[in-house]
N, CA, C, O and CB atoms as a CASP TS submission, in Angstrom:
PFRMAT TS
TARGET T0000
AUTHOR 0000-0000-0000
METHOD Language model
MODEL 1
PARENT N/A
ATOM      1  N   UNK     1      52.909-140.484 -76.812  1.00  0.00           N
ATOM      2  CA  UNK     1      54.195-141.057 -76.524  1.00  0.00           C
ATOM      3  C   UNK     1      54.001-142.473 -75.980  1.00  0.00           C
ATOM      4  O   UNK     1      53.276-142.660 -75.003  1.00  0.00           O
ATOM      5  CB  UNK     1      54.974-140.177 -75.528  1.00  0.00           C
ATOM      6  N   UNK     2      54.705-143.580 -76.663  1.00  0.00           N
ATOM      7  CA  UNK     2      54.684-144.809 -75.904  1.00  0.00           C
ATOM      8  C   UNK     2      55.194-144.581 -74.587  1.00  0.00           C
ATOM      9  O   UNK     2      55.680-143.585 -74.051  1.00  0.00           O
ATOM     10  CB  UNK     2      55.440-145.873 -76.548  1.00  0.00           C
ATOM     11  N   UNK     3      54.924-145.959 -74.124  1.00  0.00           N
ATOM     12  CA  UNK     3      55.682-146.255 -72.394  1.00  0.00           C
ATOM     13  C   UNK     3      56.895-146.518 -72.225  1.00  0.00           C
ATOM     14  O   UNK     3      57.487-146.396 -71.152  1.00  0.00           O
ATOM     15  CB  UNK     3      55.220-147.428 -71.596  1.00  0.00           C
ATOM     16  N   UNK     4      57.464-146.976 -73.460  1.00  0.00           N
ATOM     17  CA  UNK     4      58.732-146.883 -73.433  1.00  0.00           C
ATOM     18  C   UNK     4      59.838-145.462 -73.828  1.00  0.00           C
ATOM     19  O   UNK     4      60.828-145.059 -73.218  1.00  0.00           O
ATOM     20  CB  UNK     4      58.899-147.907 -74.194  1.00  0.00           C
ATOM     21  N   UNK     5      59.323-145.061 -74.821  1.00  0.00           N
ATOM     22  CA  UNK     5      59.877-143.720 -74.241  1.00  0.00           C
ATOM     23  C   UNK     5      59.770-143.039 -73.139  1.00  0.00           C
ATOM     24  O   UNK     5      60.770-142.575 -72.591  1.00  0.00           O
ATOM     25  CB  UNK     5      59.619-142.935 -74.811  1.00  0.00           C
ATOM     26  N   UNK     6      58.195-142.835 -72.516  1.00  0.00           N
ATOM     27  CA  UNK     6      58.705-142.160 -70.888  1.00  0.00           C
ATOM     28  C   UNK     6      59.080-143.142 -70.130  1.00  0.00           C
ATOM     29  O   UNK     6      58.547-143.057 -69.024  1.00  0.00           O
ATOM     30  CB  UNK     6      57.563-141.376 -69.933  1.00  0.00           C
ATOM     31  N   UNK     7      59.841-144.136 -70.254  1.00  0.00           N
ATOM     32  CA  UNK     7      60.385-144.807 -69.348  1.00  0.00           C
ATOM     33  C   UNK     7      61.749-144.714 -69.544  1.00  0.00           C
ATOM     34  O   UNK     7      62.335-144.473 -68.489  1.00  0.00           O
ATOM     35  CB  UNK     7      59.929-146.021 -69.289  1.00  0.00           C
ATOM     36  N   UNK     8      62.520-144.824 -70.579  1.00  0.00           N
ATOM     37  CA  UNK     8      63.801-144.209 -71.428  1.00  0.00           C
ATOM     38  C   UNK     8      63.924-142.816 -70.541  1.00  0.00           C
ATOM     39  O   UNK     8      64.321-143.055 -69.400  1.00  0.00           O
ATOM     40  CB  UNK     8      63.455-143.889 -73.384  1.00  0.00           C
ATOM     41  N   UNK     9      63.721-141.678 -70.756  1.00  0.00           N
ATOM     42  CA  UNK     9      63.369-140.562 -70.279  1.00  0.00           C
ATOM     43  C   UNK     9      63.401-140.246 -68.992  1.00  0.00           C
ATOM     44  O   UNK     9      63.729-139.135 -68.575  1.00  0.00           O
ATOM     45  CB  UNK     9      62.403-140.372 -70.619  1.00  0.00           C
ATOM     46  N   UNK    10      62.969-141.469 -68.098  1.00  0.00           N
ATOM     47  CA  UNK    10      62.323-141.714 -67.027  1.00  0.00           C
ATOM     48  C   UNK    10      64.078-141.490 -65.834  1.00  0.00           C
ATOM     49  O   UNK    10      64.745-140.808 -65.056  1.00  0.00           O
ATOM     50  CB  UNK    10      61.317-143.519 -67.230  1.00  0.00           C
ATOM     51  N   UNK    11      63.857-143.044 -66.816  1.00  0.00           N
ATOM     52  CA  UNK    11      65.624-143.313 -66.496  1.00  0.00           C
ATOM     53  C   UNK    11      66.854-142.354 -66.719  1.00  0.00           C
ATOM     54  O   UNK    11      67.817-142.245 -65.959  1.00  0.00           O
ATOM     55  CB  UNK    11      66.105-144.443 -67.375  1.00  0.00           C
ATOM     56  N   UNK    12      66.675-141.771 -67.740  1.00  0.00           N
ATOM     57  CA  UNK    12      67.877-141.385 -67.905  1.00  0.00           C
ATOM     58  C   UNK    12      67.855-140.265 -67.056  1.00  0.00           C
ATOM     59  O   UNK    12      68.855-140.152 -66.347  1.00  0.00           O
ATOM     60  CB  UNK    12      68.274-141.178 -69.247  1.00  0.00           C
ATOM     61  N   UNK    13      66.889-139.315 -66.923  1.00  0.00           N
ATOM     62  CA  UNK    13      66.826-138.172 -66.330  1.00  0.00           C
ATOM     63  C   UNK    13      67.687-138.807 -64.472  1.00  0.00           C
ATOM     64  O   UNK    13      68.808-138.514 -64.055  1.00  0.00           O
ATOM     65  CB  UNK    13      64.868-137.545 -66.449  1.00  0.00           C
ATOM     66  N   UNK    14      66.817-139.525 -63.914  1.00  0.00           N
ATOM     67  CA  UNK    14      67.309-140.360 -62.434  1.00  0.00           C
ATOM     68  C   UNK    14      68.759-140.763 -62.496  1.00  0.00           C
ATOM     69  O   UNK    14      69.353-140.777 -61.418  1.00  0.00           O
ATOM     70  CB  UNK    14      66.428-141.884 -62.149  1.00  0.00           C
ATOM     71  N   UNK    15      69.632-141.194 -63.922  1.00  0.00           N
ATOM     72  CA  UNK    15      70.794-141.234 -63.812  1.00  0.00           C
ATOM     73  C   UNK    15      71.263-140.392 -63.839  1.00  0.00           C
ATOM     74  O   UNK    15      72.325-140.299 -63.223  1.00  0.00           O
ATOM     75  CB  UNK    15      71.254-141.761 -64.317  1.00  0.00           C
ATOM     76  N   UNK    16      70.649-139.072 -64.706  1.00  0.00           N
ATOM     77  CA  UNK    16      71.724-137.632 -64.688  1.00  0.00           C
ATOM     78  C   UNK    16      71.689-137.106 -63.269  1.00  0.00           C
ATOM     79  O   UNK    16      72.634-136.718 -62.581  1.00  0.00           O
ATOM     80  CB  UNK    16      71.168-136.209 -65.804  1.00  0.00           C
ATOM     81  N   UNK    17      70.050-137.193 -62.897  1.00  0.00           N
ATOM     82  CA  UNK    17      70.720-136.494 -61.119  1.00  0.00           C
ATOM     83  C   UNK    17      71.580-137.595 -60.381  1.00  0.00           C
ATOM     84  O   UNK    17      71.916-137.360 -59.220  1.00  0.00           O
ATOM     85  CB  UNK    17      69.195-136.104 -59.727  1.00  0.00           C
ATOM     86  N   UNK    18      71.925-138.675 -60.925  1.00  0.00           N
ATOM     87  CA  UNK    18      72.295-139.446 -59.266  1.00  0.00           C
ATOM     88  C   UNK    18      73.333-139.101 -59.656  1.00  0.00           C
ATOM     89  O   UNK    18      73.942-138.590 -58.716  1.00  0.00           O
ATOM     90  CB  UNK    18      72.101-141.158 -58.654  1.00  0.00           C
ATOM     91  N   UNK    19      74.417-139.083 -61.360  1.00  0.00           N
ATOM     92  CA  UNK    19      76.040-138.637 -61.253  1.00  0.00           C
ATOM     93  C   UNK    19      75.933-137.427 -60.613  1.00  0.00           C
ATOM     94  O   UNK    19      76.367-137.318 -59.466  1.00  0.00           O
ATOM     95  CB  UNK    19      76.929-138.426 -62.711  1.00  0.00           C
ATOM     96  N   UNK    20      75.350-136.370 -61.261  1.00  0.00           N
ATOM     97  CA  UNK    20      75.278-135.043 -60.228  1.00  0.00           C
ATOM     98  C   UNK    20      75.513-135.467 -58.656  1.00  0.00           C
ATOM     99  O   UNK    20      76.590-135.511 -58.062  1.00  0.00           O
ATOM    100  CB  UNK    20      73.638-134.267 -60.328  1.00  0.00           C
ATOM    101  N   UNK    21      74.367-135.728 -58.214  1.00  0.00           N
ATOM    102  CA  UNK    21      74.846-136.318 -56.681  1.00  0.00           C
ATOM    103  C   UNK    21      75.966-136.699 -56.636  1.00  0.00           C
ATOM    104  O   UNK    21      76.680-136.126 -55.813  1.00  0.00           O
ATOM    105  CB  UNK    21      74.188-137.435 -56.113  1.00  0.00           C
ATOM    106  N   UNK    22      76.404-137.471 -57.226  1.00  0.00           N
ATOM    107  CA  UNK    22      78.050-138.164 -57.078  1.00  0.00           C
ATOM    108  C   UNK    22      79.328-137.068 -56.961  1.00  0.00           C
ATOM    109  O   UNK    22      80.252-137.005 -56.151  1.00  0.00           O
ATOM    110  CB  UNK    22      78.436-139.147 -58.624  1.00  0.00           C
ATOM    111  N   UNK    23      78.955-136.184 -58.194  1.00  0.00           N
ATOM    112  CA  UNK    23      80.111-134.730 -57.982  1.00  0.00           C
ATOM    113  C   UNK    23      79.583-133.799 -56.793  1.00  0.00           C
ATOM    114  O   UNK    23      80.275-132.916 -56.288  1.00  0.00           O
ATOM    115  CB  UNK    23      80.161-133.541 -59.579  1.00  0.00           C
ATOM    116  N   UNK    24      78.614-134.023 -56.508  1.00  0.00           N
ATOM    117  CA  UNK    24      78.611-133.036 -54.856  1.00  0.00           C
ATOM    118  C   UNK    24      79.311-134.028 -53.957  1.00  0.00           C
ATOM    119  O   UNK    24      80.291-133.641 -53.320  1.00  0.00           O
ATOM    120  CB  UNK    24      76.759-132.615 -54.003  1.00  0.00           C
ATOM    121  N   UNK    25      78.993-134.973 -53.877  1.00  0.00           N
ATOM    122  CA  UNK    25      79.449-135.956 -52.735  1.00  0.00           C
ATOM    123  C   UNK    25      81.362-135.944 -53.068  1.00  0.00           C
ATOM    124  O   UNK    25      82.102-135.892 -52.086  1.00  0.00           O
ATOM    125  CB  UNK    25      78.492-137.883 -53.005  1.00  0.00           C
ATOM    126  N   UNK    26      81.873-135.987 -54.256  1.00  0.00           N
ATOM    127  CA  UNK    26      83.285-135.439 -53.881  1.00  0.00           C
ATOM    128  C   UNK    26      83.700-134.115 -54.091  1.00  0.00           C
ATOM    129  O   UNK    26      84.733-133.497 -53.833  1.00  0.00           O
ATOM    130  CB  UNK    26      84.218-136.105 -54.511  1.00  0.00           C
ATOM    131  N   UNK    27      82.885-133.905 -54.497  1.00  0.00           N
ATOM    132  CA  UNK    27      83.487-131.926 -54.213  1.00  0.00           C
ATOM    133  C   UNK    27      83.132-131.355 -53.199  1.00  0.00           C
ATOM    134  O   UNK    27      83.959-130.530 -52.810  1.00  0.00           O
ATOM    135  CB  UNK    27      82.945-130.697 -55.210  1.00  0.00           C
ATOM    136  N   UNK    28      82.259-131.443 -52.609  1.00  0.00           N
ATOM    137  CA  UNK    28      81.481-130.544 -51.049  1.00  0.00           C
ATOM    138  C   UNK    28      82.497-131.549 -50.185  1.00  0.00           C
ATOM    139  O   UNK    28      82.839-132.590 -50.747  1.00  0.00           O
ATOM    140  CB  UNK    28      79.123-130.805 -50.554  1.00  0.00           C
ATOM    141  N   UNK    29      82.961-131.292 -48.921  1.00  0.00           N
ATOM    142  CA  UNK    29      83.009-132.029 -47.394  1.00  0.00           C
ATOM    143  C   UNK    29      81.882-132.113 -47.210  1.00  0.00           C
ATOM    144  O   UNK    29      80.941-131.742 -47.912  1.00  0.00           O
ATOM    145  CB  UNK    29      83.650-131.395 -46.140  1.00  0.00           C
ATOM    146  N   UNK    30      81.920-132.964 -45.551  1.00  0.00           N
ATOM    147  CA  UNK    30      80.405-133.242 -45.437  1.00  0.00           C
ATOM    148  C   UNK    30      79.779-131.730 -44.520  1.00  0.00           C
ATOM    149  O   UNK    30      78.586-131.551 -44.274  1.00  0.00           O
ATOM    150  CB  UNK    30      80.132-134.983 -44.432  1.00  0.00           C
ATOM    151  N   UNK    31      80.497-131.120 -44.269  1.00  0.00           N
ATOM    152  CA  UNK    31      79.808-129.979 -43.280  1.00  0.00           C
ATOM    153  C   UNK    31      79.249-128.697 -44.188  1.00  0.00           C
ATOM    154  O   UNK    31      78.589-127.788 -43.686  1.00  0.00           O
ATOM    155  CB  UNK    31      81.062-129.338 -42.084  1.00  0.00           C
ATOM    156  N   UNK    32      79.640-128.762 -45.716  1.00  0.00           N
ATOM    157  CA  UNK    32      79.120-128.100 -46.951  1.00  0.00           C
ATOM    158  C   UNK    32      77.904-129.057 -47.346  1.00  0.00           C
ATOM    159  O   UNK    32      76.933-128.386 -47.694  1.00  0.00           O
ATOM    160  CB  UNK    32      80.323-127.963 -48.198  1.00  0.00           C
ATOM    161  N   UNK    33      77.722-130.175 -47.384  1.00  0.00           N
ATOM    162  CA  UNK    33      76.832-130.499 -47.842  1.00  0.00           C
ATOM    163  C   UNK    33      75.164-129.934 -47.531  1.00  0.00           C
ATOM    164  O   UNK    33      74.936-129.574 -46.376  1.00  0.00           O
ATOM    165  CB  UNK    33      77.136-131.596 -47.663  1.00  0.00           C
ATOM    166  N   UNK    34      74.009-129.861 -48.564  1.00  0.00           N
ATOM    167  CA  UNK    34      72.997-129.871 -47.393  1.00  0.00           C
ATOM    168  C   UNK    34      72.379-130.563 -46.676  1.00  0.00           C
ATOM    169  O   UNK    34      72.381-131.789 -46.783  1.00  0.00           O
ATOM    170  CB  UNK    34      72.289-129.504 -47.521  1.00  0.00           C
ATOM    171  N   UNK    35      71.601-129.795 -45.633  1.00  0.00           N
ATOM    172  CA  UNK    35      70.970-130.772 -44.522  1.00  0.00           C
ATOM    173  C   UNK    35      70.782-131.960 -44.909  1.00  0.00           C
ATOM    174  O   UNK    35      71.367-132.953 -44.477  1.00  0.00           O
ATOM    175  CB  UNK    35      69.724-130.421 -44.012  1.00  0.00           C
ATOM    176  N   UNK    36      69.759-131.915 -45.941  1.00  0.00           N
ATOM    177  CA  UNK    36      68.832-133.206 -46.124  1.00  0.00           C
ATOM    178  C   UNK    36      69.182-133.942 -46.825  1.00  0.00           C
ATOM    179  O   UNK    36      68.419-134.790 -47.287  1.00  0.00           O
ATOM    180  CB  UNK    36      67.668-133.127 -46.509  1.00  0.00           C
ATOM    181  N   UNK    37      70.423-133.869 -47.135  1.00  0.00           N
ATOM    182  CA  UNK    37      71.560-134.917 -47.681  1.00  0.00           C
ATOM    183  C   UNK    37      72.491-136.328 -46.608  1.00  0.00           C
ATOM    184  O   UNK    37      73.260-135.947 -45.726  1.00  0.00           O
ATOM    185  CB  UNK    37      72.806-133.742 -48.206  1.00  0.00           C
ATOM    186  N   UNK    38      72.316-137.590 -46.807  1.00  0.00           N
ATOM    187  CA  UNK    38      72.646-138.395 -46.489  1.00  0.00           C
ATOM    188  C   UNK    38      74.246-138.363 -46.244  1.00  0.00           C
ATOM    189  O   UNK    38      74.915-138.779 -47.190  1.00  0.00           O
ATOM    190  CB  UNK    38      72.091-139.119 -47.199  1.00  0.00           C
ATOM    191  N   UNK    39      74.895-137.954 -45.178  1.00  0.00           N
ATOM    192  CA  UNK    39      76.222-138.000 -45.036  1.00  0.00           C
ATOM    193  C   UNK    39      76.514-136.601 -44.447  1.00  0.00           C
ATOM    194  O   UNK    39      77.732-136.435 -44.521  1.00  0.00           O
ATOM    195  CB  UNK    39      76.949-138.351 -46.364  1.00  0.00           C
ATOM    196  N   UNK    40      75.924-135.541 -43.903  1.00  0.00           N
ATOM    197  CA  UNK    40      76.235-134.317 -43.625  1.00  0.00           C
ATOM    198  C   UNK    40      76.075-134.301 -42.113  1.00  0.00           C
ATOM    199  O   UNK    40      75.154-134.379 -41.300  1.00  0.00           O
ATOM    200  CB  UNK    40      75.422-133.332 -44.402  1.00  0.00           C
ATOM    201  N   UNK    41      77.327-134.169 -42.114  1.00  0.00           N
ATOM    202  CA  UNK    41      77.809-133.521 -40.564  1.00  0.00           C
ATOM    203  C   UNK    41      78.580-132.327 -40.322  1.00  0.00           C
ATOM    204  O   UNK    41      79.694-131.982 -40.719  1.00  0.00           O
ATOM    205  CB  UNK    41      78.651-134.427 -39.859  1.00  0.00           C
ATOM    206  N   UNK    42      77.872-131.874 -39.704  1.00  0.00           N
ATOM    207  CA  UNK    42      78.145-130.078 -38.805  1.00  0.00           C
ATOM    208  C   UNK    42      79.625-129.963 -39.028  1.00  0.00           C
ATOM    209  O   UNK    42      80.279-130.576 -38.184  1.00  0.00           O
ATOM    210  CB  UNK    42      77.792-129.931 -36.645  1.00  0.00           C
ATOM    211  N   UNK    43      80.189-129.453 -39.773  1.00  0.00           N
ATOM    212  CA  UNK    43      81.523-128.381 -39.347  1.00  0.00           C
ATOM    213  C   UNK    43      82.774-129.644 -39.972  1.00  0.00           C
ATOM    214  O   UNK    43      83.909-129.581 -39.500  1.00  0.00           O
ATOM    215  CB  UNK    43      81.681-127.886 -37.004  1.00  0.00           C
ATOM    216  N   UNK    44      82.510-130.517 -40.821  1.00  0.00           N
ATOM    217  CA  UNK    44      83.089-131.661 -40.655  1.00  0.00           C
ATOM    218  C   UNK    44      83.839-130.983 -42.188  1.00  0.00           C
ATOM    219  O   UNK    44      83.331-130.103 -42.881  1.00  0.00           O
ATOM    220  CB  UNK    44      82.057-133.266 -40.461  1.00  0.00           C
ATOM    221  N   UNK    45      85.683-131.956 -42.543  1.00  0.00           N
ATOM    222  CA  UNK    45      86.071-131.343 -44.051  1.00  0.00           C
ATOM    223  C   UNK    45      86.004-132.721 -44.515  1.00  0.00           C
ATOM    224  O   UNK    45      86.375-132.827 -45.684  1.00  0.00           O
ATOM    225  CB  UNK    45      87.705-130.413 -44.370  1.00  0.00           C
ATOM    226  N   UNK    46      85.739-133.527 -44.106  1.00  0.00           N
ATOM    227  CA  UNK    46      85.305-135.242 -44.446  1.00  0.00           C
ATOM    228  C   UNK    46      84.627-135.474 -45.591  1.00  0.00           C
ATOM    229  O   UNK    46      83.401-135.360 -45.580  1.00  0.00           O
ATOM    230  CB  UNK    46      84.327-135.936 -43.401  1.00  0.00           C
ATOM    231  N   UNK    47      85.450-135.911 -47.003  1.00  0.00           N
ATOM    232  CA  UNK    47      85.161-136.053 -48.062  1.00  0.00           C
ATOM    233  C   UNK    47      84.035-137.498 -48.161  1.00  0.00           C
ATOM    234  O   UNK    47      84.403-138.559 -47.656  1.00  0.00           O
ATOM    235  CB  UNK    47      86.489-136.031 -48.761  1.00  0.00           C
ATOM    236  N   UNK    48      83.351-137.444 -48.508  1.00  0.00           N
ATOM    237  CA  UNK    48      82.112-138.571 -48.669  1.00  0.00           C
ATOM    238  C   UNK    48      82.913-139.533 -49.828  1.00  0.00           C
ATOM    239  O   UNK    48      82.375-139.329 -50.917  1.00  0.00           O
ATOM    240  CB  UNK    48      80.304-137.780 -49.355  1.00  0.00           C
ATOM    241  N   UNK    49      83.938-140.435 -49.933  1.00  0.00           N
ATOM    242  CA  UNK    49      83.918-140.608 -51.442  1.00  0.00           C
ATOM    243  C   UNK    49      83.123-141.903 -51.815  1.00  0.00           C
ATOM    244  O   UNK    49      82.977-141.990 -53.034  1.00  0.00           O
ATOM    245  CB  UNK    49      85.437-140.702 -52.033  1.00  0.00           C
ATOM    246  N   UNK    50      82.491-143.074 -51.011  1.00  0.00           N
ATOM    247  CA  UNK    50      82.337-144.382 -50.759  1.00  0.00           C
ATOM    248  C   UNK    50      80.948-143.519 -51.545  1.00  0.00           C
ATOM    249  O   UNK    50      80.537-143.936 -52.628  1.00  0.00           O
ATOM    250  CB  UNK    50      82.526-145.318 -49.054  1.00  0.00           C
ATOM    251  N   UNK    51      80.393-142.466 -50.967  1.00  0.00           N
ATOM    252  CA  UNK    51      78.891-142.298 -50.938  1.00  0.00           C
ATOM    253  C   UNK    51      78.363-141.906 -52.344  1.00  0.00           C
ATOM    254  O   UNK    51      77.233-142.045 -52.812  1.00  0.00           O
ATOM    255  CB  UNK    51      78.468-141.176 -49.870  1.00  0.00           C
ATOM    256  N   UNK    52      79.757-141.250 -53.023  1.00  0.00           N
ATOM    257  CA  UNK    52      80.193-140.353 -54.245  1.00  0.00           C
ATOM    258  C   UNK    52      79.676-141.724 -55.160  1.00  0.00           C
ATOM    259  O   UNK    52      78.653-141.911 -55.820  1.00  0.00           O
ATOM    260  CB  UNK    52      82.175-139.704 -54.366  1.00  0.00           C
ATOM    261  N   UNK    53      80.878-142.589 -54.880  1.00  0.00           N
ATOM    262  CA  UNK    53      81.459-143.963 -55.961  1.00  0.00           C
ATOM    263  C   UNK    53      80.100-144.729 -55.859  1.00  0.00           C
ATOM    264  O   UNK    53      80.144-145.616 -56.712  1.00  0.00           O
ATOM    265  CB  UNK    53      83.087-145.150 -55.283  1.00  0.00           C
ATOM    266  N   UNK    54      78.651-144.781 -55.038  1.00  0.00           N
ATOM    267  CA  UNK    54      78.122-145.276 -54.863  1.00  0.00           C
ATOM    268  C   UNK    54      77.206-145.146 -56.166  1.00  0.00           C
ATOM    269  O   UNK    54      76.970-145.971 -57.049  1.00  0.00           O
ATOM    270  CB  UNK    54      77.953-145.132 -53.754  1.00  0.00           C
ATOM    271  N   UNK    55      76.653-143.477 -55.941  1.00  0.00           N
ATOM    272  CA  UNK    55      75.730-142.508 -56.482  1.00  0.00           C
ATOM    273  C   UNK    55      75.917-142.991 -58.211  1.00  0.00           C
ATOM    274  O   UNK    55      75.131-143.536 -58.986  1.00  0.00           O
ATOM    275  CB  UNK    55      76.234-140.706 -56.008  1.00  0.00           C
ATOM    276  N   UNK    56      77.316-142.512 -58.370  1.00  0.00           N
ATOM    277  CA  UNK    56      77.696-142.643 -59.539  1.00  0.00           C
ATOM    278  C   UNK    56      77.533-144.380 -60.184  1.00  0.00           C
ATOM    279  O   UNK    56      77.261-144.637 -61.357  1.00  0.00           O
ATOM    280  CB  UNK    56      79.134-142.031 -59.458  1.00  0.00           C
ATOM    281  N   UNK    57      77.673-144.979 -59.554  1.00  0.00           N
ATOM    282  CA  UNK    57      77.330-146.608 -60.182  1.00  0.00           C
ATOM    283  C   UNK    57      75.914-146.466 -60.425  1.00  0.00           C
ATOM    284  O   UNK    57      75.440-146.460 -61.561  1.00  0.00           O
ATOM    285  CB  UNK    57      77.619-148.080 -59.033  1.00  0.00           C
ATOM    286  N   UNK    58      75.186-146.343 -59.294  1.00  0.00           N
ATOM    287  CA  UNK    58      73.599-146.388 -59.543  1.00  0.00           C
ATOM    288  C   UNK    58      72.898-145.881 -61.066  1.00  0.00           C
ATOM    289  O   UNK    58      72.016-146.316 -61.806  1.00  0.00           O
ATOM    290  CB  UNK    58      72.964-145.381 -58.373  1.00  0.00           C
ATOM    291  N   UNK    59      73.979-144.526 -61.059  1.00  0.00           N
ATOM    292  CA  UNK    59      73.353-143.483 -61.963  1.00  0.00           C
ATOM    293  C   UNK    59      73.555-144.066 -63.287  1.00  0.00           C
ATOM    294  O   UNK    59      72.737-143.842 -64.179  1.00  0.00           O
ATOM    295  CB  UNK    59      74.000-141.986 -61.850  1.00  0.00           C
ATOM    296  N   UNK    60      74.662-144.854 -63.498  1.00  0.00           N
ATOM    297  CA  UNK    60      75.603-145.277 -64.804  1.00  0.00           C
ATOM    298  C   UNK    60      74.291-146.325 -64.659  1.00  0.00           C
ATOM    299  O   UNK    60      73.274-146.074 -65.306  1.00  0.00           O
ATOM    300  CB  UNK    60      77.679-145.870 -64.726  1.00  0.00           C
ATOM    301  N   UNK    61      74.350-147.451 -63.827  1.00  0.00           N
ATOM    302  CA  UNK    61      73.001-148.395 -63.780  1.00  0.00           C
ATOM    303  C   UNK    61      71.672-148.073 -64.798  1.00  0.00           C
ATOM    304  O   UNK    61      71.171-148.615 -65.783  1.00  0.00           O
ATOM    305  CB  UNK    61      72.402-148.268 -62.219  1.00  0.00           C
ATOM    306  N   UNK    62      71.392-146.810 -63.932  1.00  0.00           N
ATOM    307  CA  UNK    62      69.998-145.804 -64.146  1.00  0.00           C
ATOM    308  C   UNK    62      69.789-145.381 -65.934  1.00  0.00           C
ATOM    309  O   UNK    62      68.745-145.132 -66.538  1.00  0.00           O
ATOM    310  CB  UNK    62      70.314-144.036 -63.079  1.00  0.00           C
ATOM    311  N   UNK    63      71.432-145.430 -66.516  1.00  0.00           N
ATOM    312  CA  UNK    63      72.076-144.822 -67.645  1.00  0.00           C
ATOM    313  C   UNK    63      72.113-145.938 -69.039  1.00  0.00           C
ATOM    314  O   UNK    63      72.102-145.855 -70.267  1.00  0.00           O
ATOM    315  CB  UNK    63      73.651-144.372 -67.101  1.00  0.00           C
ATOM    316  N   UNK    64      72.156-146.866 -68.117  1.00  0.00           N
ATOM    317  CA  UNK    64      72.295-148.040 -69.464  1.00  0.00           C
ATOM    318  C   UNK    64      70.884-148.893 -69.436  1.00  0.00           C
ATOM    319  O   UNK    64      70.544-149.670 -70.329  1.00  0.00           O
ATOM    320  CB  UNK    64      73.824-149.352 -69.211  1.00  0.00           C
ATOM    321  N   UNK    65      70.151-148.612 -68.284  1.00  0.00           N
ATOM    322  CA  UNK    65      68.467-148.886 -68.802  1.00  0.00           C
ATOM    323  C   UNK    65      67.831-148.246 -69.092  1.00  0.00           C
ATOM    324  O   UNK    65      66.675-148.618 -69.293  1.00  0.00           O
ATOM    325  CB  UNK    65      67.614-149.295 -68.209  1.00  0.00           C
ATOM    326  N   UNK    66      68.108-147.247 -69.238  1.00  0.00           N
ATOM    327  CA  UNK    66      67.533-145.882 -70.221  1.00  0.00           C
ATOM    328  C   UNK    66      68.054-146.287 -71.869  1.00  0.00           C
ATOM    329  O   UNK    66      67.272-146.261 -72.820  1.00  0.00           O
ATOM    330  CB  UNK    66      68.468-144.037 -69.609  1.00  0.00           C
ATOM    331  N   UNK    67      69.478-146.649 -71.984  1.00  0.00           N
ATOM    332  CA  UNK    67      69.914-147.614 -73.622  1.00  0.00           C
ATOM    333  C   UNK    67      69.057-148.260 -73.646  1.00  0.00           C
ATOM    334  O   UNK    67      68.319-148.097 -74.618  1.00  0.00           O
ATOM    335  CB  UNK    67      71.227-148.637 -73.892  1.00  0.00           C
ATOM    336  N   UNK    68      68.677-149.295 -72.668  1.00  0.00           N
ATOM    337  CA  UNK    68      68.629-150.851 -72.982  1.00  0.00           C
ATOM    338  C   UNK    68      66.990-150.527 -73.690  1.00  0.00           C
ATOM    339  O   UNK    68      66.599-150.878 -74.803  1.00  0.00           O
ATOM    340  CB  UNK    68      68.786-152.188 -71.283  1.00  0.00           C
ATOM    341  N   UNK    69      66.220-149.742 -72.624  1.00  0.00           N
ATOM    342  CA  UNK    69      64.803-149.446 -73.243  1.00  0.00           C
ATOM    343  C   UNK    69      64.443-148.824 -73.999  1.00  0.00           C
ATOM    344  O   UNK    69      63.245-148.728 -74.266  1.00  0.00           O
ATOM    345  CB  UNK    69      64.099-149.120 -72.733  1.00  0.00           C
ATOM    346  N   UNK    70      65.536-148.083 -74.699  1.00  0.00           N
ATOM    347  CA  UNK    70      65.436-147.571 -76.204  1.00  0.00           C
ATOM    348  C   UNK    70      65.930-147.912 -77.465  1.00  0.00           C
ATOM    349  O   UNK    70      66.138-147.209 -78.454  1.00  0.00           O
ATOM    350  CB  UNK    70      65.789-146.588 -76.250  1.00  0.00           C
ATOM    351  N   UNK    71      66.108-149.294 -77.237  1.00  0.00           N
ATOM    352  CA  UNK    71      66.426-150.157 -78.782  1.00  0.00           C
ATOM    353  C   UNK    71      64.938-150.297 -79.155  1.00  0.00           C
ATOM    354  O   UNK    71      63.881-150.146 -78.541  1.00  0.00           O
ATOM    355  CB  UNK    71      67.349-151.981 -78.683  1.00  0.00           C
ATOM    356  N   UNK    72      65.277-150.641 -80.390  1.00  0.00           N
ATOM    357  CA  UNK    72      64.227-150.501 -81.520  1.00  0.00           C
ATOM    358  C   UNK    72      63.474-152.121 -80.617  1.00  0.00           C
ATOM    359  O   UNK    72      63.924-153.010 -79.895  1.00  0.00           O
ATOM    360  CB  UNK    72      65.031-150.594 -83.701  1.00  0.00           C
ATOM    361  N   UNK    73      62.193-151.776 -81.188  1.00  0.00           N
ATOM    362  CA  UNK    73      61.170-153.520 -80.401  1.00  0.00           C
ATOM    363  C   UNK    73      61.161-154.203 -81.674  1.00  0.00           C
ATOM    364  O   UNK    73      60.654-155.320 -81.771  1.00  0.00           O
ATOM    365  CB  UNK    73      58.987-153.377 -79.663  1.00  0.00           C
TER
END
């Protein structure tokens, strides 16, 4: 496999978890979230959405350099 396919691959996979992240961050509150998640506080119904809208840009980011590195060379 070239380097550009596992780098394609690489990427895209890091964008599919970060939208994932993004739909926990508005579907869970933060006191559902888990521990070791950035934004979780004890007992709280405090929707994360800044953290959500964040995840999801990155991931779309993460999503179109996974395109960009799979055009033909």
């Amino acid at each position: 496999m070239s380097k550009w396919r596992v780098l394609t691959i690489v990427l895209a996979v890091i964008g599919l978890a970060l939208i994932a992240v993004a739909i926990v961050y508005w579907v869970e509150p933060a006191g559902s979230l888990p521990h070791w998640v950035p934004g979780y506080i004890a007992g709280s119904a405090h929707i994360h959405w800044k953290h959500g809208a964040l995840a999801c840009g990155v991931g779309v980011l993460f999503l179109l350099g996974a395109w960009f590195s799979s055009a033909k060379k």
